[in-house]
N, C-alpha and C positions, 0 to 999 in steps of 0.2 A: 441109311444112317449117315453116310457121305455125304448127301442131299440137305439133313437135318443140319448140321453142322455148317455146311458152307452156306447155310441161308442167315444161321447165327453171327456167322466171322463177316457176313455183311453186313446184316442192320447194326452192328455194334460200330464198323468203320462208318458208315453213313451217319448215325445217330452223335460220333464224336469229331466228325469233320462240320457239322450242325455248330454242335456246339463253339467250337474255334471261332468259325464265323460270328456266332452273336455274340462273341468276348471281344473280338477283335473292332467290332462296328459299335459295338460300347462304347471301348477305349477309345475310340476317333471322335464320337462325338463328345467325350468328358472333353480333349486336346482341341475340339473346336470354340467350347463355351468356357475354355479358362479365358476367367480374366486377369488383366496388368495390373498390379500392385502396384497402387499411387505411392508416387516417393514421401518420402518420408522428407519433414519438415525440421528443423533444427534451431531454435531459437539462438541469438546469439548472446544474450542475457538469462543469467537464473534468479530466480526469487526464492528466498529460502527462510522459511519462517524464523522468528526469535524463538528461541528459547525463553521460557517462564522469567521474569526480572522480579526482580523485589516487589512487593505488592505492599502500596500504599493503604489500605482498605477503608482506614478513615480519616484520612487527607482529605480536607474542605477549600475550597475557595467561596468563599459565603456571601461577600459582594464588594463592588466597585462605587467610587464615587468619585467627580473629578470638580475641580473649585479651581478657577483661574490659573491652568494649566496644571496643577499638584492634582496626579492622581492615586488615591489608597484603595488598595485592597485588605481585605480581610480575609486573613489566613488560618485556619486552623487545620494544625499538621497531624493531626491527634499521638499517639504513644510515641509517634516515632519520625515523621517527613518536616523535613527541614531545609527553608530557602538557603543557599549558599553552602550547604556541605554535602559532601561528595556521596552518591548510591553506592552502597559496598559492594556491587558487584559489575562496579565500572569496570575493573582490570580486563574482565572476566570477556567484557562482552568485544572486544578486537574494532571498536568502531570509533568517531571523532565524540571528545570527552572536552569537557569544557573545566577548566580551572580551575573557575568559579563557584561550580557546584549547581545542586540544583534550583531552581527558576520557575520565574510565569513564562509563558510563552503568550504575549498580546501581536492579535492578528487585526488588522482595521480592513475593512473589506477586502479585494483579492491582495491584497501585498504582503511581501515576505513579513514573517512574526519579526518583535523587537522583543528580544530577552533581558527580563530584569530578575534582578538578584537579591533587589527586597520588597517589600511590599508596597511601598510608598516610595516616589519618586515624581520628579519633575521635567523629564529631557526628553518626553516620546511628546512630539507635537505632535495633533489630530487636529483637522482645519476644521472652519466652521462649516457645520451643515449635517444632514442626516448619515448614517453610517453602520452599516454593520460589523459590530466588534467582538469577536472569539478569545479568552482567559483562558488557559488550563495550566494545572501545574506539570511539572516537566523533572525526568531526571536528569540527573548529571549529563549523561551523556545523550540527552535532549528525545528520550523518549515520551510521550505524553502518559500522563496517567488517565486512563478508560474509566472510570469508575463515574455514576451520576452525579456525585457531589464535588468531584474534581474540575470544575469548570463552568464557566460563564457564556452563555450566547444570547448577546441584548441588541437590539435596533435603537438608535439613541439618536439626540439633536444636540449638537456641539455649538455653544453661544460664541459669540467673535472673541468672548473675552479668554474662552478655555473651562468653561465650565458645562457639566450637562444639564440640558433645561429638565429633556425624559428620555424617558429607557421603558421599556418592554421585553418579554421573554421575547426571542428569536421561536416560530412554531411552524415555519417548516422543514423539510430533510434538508439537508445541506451539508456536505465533503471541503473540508481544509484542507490545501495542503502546509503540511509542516518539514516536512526535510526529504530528500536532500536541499541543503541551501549553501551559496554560497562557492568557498574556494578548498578546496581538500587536495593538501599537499604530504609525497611522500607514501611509500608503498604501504603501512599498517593502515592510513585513512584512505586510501583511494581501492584495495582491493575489496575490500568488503561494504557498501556504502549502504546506512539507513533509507530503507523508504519506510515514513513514517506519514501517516496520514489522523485526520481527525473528523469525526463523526458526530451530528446532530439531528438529533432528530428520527433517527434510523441505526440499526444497528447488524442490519446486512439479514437480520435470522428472518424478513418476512420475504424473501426475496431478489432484494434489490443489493447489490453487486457493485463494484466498484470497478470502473475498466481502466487500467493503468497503459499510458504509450510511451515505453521509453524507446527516447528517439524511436520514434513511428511504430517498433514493435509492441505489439500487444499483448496483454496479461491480462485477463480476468481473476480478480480478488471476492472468495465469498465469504475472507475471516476477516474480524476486524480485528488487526496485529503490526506491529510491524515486519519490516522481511529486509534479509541482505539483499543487496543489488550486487552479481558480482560477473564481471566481464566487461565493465565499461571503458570506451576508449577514453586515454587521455585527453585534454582540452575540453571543449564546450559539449554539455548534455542538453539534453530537454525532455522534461517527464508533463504528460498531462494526463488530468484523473477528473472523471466523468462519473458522473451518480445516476446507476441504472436501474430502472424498476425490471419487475419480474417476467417482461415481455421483452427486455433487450433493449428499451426505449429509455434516450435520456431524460431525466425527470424533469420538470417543467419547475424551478427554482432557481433561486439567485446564484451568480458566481459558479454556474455549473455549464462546460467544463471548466478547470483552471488549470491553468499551466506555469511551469515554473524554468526556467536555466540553473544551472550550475558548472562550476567547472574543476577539473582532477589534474594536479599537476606535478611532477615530477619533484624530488627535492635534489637537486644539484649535488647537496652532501652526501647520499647514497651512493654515487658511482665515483666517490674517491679513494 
């Protein structure tokens, strides 16, 4: 009986020093194949979508015509959009607001838009020769309105005298930029900055992407909206926006990428 028992009190010490062992050469080799947790990346800018604006739905811009340097548009604001008076929900939005109200925003190949405030006017020179020209209406505080019927994109020949000989619809994709522009002075305009972009021809839902560099940092965009820009250093920016098909690859179109400067400045009157 002695015998029976002491042959038991060993295979059970044997069978659990067994064990130990293959837990212990486990856990060595788990502690050989961890791996290093790549660091963690930090952008120094955030992009933070707009909140829903006032929705223009049947605001037209319906066409353009230019006769010896006088160019008219035709405006139909329908129930409710109107050139020169303020979006009611300017207060609301914490961004640079313009005065004047709302606008065309006219874009002549890559250079910054010229904001007008009625529909007809005479003081945006366009020189002679071929050109491509972007219209859309804009609000107050110089957001564009997205909508199809909200905008003009024509390739045109400008006579020496200021008038257009032809136009065509614009019918490739093609990326505007429209703001930031300019000079934004003073902590309300400079913490929060519009990045406002405009779209033809594409509308981001087949794929193609919009890759935003502010100063050199990257941002991929797959909504077409606009977005705060907020952590920007004072003095000189530079944002460039590239129109990307659904392989990562820049699209093969005019004015793509473009790039833009602007600059954020302190107001003196603050820190008195």
């Amino acid at each position: 009986m002695r015998s029976i028992i002491f042959l038991f009190s060993f295979l059970f010490i044997f069978t659990a020093c067994q064990d130990g062992a293959k837990t212990t050469e486990s856990t060595d080799k788990k502690e050989e194949t961890k791996e290093t947790p790549a660091p963690t990346v930090t952008n120094k800018y955030t992009l933070t979508p707009f909140e829903a604006s006032t929705a223009y739905p049947d605001a037209k811009l319906e066409s353009v015509s230019m006769k010896e340097g006088k160019i008219d548009f035709i405006v139909d604001g329908g129930s409710s959009y109107k050139l020169g008076q303020q979006t009611p929900d300017a207060p609301q939005k914490n961004c640079a607001n313009s005065v004047k109200g709302q606008h065309i925003h006219v874009l002549v190949n890559d250079q910054p838009y010229a904001a007008r405030y009625t529909a007809s006017f005479d003081d945006l020179k366009i020189e002679a020769g071929e050109h491509n020209i972007l219209a859309f209406l804009s609000r107050s505080y110089h957001e564009s309105i997205k909508t199809p019927d909200a905008f003009l994109a024509i390739k045109t020949a400008i006579h020496q005298n200021g008038s257009m000989l032809k136009s065509a619809k614009i019918t490739k994709p093609m990326v505007w930029y429209s703001r930031p522009k300019g000079t934004y002075t003073g902590k309300a305009a400079t913490e929060k900055v519009m990045l406002d972009f405009y779209l033809v021809n594409t509308d981001l839902k087949n794929g193609n992407k919009v890759k935003a560099e502010i100063n050199g940092e990257i941002h991929m965009i797959n909504n077409w909206q606009p977005y705060y820009i907020q952590g920007l250093p004072m003095g000189k920016n530079k944002i460039t926006l590239s129109l990307l098909d659904k392989d990562g690859n820049l699209v093969k179109t005019e004015q793509n990428p473009i790039s833009r400067e602007f600059t954020l400045a302190e107001d003196p009157t603050e820190k008195m």
